[in-house]
PDB file of the backbone (N, CA, C, O) and the ligand in Angstrom, with CONECT records:
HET     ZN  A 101       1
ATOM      1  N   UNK A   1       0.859  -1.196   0.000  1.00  0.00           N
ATOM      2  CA  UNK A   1       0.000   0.000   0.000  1.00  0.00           C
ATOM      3  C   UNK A   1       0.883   1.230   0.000  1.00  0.00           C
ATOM      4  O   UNK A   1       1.730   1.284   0.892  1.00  0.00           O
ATOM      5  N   UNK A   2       0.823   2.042  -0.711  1.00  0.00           N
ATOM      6  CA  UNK A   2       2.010   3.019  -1.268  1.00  0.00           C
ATOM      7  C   UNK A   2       0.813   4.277  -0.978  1.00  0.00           C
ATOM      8  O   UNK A   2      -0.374   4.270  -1.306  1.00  0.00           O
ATOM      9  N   UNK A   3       1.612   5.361  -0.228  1.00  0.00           N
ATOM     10  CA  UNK A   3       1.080   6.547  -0.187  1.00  0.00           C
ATOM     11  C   UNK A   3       1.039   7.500  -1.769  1.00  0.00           C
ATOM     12  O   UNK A   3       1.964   7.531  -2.581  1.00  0.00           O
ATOM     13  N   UNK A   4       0.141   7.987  -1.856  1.00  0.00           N
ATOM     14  CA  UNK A   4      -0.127   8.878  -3.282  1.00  0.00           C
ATOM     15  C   UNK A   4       1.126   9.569  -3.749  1.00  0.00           C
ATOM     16  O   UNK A   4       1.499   9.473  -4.918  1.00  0.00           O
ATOM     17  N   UNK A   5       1.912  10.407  -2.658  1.00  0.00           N
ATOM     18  CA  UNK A   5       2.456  11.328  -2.833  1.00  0.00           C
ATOM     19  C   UNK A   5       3.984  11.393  -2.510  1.00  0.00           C
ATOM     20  O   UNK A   5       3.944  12.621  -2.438  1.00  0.00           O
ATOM     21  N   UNK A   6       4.860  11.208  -2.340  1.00  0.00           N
ATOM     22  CA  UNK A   6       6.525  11.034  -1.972  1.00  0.00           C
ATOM     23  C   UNK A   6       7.535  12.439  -2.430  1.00  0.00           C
ATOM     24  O   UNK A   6       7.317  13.319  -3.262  1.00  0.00           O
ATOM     25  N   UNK A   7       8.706  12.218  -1.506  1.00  0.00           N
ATOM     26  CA  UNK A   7       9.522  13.538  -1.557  1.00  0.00           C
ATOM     27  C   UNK A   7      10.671  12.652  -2.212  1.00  0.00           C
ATOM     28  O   UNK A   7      11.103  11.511  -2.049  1.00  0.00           O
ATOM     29  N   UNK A   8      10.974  13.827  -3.101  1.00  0.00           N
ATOM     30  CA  UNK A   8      11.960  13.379  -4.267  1.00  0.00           C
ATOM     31  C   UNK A   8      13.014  14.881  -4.290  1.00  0.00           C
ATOM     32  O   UNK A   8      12.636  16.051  -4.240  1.00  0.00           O
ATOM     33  N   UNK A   9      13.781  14.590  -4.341  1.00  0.00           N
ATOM     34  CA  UNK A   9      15.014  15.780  -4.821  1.00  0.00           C
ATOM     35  C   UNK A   9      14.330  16.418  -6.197  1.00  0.00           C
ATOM     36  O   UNK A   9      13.818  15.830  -7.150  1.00  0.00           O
ATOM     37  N   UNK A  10      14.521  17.919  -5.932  1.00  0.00           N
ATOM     38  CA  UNK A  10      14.187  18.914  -6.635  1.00  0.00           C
ATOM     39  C   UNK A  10      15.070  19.982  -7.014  1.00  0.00           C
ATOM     40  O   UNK A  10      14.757  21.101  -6.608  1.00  0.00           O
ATOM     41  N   UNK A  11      16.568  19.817  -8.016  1.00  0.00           N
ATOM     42  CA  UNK A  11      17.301  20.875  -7.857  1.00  0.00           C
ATOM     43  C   UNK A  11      18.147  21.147  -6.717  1.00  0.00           C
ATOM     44  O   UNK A  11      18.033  20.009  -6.259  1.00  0.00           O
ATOM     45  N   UNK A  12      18.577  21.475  -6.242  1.00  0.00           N
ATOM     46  CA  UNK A  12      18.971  21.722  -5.184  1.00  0.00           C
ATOM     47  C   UNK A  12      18.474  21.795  -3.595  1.00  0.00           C
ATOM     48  O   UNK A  12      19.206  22.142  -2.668  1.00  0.00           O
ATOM     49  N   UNK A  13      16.891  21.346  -3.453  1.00  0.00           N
ATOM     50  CA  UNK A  13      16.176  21.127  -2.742  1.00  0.00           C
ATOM     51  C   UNK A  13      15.284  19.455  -2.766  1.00  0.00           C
ATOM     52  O   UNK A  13      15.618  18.380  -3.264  1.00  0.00           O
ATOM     53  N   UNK A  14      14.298  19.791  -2.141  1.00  0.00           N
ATOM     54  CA  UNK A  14      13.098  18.479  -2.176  1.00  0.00           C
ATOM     55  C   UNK A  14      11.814  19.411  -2.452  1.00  0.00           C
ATOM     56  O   UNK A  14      11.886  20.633  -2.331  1.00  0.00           O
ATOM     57  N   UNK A  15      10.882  18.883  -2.751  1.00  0.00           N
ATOM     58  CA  UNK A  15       9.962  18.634  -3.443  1.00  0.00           C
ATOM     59  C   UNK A  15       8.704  17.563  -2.952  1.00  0.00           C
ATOM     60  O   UNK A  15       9.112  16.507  -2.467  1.00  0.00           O
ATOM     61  N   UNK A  16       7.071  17.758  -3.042  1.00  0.00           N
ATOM     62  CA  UNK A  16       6.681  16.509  -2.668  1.00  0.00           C
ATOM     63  C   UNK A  16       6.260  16.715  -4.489  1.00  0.00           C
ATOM     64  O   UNK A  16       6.246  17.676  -5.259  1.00  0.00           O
ATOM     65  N   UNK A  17       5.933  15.131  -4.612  1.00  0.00           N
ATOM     66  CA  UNK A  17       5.725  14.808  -5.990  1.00  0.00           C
ATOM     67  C   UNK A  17       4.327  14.045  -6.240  1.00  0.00           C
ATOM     68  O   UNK A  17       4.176  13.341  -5.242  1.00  0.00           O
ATOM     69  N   UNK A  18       3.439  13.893  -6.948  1.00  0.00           N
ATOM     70  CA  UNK A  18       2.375  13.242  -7.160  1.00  0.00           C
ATOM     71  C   UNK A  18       2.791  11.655  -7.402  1.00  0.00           C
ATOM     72  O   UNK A  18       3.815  11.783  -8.074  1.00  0.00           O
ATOM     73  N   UNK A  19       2.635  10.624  -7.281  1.00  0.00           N
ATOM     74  CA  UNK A  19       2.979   9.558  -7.722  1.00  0.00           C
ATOM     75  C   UNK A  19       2.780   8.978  -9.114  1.00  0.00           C
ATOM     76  O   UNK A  19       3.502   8.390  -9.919  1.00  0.00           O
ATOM     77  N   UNK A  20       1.272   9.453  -9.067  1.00  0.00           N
ATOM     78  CA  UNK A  20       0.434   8.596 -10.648  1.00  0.00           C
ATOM     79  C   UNK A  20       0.881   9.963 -11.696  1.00  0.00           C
ATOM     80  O   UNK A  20       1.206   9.700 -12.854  1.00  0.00           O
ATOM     81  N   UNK A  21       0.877  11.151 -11.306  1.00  0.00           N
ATOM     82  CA  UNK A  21       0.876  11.925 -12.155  1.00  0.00           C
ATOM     83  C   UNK A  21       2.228  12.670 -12.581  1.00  0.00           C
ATOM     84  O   UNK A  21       2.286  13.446 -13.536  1.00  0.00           O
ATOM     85  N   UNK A  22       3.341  12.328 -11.729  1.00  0.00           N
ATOM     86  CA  UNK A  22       4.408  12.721 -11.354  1.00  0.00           C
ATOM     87  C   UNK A  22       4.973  14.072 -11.469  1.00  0.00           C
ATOM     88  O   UNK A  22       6.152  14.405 -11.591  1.00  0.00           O
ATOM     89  N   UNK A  23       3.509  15.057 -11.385  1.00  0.00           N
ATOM     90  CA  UNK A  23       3.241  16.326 -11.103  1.00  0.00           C
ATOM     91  C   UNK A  23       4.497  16.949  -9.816  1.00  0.00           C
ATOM     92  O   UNK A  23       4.789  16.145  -8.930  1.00  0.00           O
ATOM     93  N   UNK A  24       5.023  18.049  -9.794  1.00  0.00           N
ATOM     94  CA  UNK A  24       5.437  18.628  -8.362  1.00  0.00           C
ATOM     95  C   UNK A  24       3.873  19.228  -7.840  1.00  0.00           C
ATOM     96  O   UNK A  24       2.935  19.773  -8.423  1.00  0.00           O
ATOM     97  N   UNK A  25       4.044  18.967  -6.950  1.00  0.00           N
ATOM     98  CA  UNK A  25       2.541  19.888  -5.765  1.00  0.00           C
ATOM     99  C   UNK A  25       2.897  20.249  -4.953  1.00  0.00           C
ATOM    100  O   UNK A  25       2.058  20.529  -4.097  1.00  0.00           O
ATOM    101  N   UNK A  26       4.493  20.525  -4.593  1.00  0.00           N
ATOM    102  CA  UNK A  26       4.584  21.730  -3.241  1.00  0.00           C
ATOM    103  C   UNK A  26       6.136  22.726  -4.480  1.00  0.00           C
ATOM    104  O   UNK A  26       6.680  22.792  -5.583  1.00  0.00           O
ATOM    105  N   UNK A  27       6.068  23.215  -3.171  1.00  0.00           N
ATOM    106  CA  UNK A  27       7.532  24.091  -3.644  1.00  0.00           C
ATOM    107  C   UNK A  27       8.196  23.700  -3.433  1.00  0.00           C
ATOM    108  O   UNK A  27       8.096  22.774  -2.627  1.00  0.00           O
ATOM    109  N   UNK A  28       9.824  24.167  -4.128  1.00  0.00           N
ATOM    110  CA  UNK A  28      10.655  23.357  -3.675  1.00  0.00           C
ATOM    111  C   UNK A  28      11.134  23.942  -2.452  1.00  0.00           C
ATOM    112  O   UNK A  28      11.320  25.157  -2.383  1.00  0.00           O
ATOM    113  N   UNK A  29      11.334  23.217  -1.540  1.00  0.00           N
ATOM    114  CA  UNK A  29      12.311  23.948  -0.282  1.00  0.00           C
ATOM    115  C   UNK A  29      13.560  23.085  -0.338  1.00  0.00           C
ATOM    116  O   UNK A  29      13.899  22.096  -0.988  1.00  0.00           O
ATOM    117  N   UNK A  30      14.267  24.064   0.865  1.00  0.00           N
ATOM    118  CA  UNK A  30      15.509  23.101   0.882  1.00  0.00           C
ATOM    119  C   UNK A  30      15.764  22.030   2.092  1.00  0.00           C
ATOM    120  O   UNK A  30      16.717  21.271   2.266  1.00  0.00           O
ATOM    121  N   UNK A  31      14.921  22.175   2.645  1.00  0.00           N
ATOM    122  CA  UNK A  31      14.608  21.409   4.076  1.00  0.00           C
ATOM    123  C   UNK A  31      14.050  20.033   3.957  1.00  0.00           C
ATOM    124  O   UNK A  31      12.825  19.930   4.017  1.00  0.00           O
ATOM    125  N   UNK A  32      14.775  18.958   3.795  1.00  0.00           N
ATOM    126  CA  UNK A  32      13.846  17.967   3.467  1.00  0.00           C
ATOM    127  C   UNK A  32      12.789  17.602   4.528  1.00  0.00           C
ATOM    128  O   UNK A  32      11.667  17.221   4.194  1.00  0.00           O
ATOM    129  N   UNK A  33      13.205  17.737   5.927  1.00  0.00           N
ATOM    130  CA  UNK A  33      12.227  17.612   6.544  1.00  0.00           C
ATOM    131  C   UNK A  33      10.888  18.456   6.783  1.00  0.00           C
ATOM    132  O   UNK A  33       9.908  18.079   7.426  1.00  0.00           O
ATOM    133  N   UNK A  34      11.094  19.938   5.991  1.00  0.00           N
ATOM    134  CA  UNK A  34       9.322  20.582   5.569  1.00  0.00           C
ATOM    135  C   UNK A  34       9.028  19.780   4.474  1.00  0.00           C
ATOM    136  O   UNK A  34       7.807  19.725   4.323  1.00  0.00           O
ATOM    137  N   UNK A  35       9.842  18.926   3.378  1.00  0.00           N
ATOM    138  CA  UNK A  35       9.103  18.123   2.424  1.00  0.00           C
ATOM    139  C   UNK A  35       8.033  17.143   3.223  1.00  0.00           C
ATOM    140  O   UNK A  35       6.804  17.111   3.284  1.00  0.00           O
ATOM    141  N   UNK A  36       8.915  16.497   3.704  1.00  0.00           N
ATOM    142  CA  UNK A  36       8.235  15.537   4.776  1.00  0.00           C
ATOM    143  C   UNK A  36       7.221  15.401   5.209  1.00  0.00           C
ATOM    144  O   UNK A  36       6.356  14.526   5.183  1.00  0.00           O
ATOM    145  N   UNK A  37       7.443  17.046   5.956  1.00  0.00           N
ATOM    146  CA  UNK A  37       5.913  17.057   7.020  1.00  0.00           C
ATOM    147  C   UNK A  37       4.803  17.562   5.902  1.00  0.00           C
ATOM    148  O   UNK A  37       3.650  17.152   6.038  1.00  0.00           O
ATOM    149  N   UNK A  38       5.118  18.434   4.813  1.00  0.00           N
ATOM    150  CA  UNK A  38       4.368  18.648   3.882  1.00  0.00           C
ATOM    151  C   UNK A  38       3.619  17.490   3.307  1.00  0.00           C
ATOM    152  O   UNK A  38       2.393  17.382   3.310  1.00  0.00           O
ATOM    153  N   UNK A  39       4.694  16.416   2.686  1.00  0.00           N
ATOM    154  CA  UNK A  39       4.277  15.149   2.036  1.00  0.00           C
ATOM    155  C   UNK A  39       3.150  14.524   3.124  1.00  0.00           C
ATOM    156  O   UNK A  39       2.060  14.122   2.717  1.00  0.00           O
ATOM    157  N   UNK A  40       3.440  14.491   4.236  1.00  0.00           N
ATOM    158  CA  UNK A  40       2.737  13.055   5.340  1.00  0.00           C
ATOM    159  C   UNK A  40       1.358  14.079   4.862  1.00  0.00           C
ATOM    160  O   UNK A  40       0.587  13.560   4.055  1.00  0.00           O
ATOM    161  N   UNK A  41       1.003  15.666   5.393  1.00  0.00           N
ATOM    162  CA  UNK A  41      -0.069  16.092   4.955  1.00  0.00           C
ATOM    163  C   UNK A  41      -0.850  15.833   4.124  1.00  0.00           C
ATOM    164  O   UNK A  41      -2.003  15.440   4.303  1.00  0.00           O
ATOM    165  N   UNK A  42      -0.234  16.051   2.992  1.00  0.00           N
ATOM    166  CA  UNK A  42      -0.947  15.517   1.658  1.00  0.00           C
ATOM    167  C   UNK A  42      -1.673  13.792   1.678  1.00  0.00           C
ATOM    168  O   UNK A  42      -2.800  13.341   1.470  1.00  0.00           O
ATOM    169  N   UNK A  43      -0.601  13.316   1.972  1.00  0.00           N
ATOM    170  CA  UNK A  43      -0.611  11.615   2.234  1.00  0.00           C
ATOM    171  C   UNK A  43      -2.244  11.470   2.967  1.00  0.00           C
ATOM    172  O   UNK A  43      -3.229  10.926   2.467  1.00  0.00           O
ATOM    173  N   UNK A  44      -2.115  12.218   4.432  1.00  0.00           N
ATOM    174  CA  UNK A  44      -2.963  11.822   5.478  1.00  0.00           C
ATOM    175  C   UNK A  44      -4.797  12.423   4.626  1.00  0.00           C
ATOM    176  O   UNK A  44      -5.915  11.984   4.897  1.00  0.00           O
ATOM    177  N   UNK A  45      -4.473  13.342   3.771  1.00  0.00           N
ATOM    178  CA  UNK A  45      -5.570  14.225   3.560  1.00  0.00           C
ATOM    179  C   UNK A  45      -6.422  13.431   2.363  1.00  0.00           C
ATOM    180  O   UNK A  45      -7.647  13.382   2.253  1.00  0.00           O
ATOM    181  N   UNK A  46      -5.463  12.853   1.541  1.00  0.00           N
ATOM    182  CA  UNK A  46      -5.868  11.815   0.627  1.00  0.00           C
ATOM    183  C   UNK A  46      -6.363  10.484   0.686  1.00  0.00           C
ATOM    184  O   UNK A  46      -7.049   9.927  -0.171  1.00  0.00           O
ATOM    185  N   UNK A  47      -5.876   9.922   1.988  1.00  0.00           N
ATOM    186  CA  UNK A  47      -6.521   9.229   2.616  1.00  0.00           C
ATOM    187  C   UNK A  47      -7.937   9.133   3.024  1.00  0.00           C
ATOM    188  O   UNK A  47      -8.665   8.148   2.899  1.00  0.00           O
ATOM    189  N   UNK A  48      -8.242  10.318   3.541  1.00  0.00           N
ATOM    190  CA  UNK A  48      -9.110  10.844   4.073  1.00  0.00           C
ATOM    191  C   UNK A  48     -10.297  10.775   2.871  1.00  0.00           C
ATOM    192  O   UNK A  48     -10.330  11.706   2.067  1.00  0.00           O
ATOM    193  N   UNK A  49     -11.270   9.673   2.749  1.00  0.00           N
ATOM    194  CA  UNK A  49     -12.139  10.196   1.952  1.00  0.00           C
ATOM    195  C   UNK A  49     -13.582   9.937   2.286  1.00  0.00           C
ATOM    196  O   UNK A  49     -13.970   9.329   3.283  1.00  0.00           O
ATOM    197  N   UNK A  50     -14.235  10.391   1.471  1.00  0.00           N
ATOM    198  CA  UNK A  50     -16.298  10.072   1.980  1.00  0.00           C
ATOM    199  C   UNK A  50     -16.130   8.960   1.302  1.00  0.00           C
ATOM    200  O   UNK A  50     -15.671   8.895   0.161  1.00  0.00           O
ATOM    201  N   UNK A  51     -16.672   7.608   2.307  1.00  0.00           N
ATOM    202  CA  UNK A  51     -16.907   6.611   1.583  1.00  0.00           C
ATOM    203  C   UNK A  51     -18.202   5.871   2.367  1.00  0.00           C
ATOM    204  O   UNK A  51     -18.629   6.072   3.504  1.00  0.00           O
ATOM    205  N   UNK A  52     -18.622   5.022   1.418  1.00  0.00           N
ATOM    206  CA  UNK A  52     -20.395   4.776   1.966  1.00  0.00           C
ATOM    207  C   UNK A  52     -19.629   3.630   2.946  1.00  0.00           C
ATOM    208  O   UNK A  52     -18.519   3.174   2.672  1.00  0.00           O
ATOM    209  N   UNK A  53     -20.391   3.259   4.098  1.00  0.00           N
ATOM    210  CA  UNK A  53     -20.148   2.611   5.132  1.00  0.00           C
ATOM    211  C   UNK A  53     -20.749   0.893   4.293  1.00  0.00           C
ATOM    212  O   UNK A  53     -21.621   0.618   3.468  1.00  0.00           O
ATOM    213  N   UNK A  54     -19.829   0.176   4.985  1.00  0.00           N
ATOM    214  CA  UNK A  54     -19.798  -0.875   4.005  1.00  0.00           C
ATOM    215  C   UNK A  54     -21.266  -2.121   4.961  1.00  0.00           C
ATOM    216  O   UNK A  54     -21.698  -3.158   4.458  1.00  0.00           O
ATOM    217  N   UNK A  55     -21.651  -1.605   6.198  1.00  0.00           N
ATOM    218  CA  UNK A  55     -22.470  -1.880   6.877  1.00  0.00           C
ATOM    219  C   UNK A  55     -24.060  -1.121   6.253  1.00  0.00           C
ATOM    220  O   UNK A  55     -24.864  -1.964   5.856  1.00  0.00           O
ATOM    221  N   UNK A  56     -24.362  -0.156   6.190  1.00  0.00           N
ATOM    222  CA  UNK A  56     -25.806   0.630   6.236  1.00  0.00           C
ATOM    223  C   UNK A  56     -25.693   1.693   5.003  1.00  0.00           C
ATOM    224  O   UNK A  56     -26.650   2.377   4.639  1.00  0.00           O
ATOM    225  N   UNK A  57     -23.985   1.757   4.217  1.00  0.00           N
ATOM    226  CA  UNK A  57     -24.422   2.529   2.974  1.00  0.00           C
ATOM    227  C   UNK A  57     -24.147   4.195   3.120  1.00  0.00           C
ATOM    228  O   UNK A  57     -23.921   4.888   2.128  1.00  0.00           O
ATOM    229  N   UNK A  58     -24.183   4.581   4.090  1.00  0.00           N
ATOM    230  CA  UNK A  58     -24.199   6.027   4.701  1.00  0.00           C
ATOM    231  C   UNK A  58     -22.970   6.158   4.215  1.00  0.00           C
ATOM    232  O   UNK A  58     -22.198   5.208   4.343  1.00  0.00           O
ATOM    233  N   UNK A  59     -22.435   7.655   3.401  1.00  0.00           N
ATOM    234  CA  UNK A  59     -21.431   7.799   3.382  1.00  0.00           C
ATOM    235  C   UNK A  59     -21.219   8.579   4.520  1.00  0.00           C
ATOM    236  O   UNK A  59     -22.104   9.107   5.194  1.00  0.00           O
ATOM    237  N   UNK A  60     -19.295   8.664   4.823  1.00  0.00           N
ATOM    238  CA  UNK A  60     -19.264   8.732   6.173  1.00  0.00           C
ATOM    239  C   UNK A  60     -17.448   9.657   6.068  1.00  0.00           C
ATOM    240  O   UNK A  60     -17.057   9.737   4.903  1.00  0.00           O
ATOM    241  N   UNK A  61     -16.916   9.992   6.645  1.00  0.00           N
ATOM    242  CA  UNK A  61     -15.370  10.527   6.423  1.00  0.00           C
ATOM    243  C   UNK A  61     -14.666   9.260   6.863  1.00  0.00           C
ATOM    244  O   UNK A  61     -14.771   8.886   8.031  1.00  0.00           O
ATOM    245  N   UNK A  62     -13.888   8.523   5.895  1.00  0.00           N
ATOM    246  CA  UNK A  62     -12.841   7.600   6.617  1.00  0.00           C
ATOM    247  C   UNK A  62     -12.024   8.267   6.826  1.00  0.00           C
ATOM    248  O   UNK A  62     -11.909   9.441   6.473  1.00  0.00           O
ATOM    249  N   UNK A  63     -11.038   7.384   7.675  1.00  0.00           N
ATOM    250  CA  UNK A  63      -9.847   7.396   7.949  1.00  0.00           C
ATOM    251  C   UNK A  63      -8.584   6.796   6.675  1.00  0.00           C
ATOM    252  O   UNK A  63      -7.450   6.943   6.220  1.00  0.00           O
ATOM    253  N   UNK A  64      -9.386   6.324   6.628  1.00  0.00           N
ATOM    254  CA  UNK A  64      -8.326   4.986   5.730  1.00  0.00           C
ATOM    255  C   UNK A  64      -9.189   3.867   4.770  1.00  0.00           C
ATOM    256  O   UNK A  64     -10.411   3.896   4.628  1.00  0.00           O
ATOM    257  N   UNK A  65      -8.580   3.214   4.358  1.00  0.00           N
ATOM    258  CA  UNK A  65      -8.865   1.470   4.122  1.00  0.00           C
ATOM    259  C   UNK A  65      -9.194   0.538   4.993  1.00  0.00           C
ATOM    260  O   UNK A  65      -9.685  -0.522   4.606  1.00  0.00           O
ATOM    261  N   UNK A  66      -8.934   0.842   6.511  1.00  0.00           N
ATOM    262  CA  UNK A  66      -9.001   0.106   7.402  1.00  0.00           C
ATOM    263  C   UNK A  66     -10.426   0.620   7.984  1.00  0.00           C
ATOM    264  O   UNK A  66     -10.885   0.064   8.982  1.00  0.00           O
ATOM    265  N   UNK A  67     -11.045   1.562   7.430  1.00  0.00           N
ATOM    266  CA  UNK A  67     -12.055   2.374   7.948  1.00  0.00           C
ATOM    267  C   UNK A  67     -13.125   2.307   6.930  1.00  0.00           C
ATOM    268  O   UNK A  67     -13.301   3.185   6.085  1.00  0.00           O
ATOM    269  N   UNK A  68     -14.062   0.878   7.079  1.00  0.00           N
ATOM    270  CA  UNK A  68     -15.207   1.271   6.403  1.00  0.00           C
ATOM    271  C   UNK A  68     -16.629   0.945   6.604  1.00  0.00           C
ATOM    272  O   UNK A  68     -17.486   0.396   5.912  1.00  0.00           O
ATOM    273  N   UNK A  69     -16.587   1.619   8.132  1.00  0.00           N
ATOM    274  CA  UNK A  69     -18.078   1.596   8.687  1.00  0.00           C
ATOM    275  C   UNK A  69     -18.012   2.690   9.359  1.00  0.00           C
ATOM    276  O   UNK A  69     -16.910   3.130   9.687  1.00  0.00           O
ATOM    277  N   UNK A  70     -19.268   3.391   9.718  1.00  0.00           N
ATOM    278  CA  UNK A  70     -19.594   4.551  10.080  1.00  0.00           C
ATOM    279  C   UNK A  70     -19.765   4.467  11.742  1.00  0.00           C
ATOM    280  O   UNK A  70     -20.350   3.545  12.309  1.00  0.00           O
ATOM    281  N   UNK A  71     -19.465   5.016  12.065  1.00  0.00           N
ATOM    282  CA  UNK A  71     -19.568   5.331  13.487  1.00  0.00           C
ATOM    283  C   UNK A  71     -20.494   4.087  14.418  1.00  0.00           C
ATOM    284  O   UNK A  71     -20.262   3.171  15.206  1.00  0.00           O
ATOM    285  N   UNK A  72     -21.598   4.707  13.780  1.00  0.00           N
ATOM    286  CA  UNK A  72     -22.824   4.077  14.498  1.00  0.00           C
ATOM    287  C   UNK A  72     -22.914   3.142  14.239  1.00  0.00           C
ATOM    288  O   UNK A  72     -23.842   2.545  14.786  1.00  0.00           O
ATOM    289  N   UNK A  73     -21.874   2.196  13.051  1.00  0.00           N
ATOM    290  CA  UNK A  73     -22.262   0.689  12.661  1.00  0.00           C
ATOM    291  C   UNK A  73     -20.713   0.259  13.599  1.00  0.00           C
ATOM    292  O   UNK A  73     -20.991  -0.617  14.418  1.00  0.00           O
ATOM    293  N   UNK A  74     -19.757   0.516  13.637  1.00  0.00           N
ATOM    294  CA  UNK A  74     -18.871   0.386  14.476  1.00  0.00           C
ATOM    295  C   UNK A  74     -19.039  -0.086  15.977  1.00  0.00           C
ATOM    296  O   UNK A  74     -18.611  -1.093  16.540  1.00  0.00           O
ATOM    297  N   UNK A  75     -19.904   1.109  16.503  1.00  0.00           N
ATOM    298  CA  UNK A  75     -20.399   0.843  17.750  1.00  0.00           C
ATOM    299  C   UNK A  75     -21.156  -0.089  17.976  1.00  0.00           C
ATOM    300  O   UNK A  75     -21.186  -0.544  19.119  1.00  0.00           O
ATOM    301  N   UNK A  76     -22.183  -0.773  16.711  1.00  0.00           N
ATOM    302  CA  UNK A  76     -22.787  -1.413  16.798  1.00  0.00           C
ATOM    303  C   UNK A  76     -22.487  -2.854  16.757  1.00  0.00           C
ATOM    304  O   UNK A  76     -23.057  -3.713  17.431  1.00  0.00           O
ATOM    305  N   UNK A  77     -21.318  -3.084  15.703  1.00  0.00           N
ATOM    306  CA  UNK A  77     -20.329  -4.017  15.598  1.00  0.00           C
ATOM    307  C   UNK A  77     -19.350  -4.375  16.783  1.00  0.00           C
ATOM    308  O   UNK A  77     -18.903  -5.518  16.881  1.00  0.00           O
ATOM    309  N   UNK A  78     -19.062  -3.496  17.577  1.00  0.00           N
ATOM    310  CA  UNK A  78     -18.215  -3.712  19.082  1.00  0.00           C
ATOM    311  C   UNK A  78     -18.655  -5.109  19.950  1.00  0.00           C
ATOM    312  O   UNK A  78     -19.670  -5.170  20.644  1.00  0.00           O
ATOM    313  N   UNK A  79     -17.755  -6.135  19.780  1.00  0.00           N
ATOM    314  CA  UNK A  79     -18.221  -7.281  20.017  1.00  0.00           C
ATOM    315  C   UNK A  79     -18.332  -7.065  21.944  1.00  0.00           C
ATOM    316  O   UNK A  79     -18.935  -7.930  22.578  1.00  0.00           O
ATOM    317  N   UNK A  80     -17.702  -5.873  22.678  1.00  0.00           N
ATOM    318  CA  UNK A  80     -18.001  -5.776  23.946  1.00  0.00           C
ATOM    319  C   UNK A  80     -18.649  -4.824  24.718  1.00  0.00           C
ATOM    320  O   UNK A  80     -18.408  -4.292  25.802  1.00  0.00           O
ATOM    321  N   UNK A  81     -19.935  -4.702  23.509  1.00  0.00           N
ATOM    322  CA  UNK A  81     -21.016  -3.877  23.524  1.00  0.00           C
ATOM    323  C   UNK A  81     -21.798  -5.208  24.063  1.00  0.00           C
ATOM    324  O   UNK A  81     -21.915  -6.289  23.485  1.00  0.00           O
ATOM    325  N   UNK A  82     -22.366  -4.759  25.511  1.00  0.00           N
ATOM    326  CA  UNK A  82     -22.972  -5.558  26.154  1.00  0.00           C
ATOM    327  C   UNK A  82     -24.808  -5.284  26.128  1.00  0.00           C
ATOM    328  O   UNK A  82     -25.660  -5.992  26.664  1.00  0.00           O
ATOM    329  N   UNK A  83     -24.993  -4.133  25.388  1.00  0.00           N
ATOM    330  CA  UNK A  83     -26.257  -3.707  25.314  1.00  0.00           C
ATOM    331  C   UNK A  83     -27.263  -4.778  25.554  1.00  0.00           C
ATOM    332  O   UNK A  83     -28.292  -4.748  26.229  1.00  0.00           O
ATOM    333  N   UNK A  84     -26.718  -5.753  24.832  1.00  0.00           N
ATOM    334  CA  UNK A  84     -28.163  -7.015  24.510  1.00  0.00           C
ATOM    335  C   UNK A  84     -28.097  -8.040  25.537  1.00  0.00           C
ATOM    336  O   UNK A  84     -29.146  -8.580  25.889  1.00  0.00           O
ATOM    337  N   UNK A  85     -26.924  -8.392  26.090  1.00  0.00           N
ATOM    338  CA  UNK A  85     -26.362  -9.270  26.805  1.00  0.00           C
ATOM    339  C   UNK A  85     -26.893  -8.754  28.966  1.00  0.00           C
ATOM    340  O   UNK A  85     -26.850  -9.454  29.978  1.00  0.00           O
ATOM    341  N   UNK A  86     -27.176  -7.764  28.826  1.00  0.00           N
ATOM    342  CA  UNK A  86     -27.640  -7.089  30.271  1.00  0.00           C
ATOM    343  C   UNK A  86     -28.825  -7.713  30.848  1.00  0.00           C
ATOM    344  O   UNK A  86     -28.998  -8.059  32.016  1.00  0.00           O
ATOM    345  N   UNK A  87     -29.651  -7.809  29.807  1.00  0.00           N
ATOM    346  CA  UNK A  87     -30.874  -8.528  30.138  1.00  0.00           C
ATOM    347  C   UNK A  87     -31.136  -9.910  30.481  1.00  0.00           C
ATOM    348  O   UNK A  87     -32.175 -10.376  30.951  1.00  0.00           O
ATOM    349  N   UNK A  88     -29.935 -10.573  30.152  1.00  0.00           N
ATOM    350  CA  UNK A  88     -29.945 -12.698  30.362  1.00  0.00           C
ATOM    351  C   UNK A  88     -30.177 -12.958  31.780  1.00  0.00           C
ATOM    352  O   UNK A  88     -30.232 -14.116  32.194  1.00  0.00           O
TER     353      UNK A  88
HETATM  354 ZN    ZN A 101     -23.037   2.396   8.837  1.00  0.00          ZN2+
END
């Protein structure tokens, strides 16, 4: 699983770079570590998308790939959600 976006040497600096498009999308600085924190940004933000909850359909803000149920189906899914179990 490869992040979208990576820091690549730019001239005499770094650069973050598009992957698929191999576009530049920041400036160049000379600091590789503002590439960095720039790049993880981009990375984390792209991640980030509306996707329908794979439980009830609702689209919802993931986190990730690892993220595809919505809140309320999550909670509902919590195998130490004792809600039902109180009453035996
Ligand atoms: Zn849901």
């Amino acid at each position: 699983m490869s992040d979208p976006f990576e820091v690549k040497k730019s001239g005499y600096g770094w650069a973050v770079f598009d992957r698929r498009t191999r576009n530049k999308v920041s400036p160049q600085v000379s600091s590789l570590r503002a590439a960095e924190d720039f790049c993880r940004d981009l990375n984390r933000e792209a991640r980030r998308r509306l996707r329908p909850c794979l439980c009830c359909g609702s689209p919802f803000l993931s986190e990730g790939p690892h993220n595809r149920m919505c809140d309320r189906c999550r909670r509902g899914a919590d195998p130490f959600d004792r809600r039902q179990g109180l009453s035996a």
